[in-house]
C-alpha angles and dihedrals in degrees: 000000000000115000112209122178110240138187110266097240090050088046089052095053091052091047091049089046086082101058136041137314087261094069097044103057084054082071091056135082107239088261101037115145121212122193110204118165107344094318126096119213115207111197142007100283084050093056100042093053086046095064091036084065087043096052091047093052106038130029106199151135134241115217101195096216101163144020143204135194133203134159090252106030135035096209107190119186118224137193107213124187128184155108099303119096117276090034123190099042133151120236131200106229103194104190118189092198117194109195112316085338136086108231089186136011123187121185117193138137 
């Protein structure tokens, strides 16, 4: 298993990724957006009922492998694997963090 350092706001969302949708809007400003398959979620209650219907359809598991700064974005690549069709993938997670927050998070492949 690859180690990569990550941002602490991006390794607590990882980290929270794992557990329930409690502990992954801690990770979020009050007026965060998130875009997930072709949806996008505006504000904390949005995004907490977002990974609640993720973690109901699929179980799986994010492996971080790369990352990319710029002065606007933190992309991480990560291997998931799961019970969803076309597992494994690697997805491209582009975080805007503000402080200890993210401000906007966009999956895609």
């Amino acid at each position: 298993m690859m180690t990569i350092d990550l941002p602490r706001p991006i390794a607590n969302y990882f980290k929270a990724d794992k557990g329930d949708s409690e502990a992954i809007v801690a990770c979020f400003s009050d007026e965060a957006v998130v875009k997930d398959e072709g949806q996008t979620h505006t504000g904390l209650d949005a995004i907490k009922q977002w990974k609640a219907n993720a973690s109901t359809k699929y179980t799986y598991t994010v492996e971080p492998q790369l990352l990319s700064e710029s002065a606007e974005q933190t992309i991480v690549t990560g291997l998931v694997t799961g019970n969803f069709p076309g597992s494994p993938v690697n997805l491209q997670y582009a975080f805007t963090l503000d402080g200890d927050k993210i401000t906007a998070l966009e999956i895609s492949l």
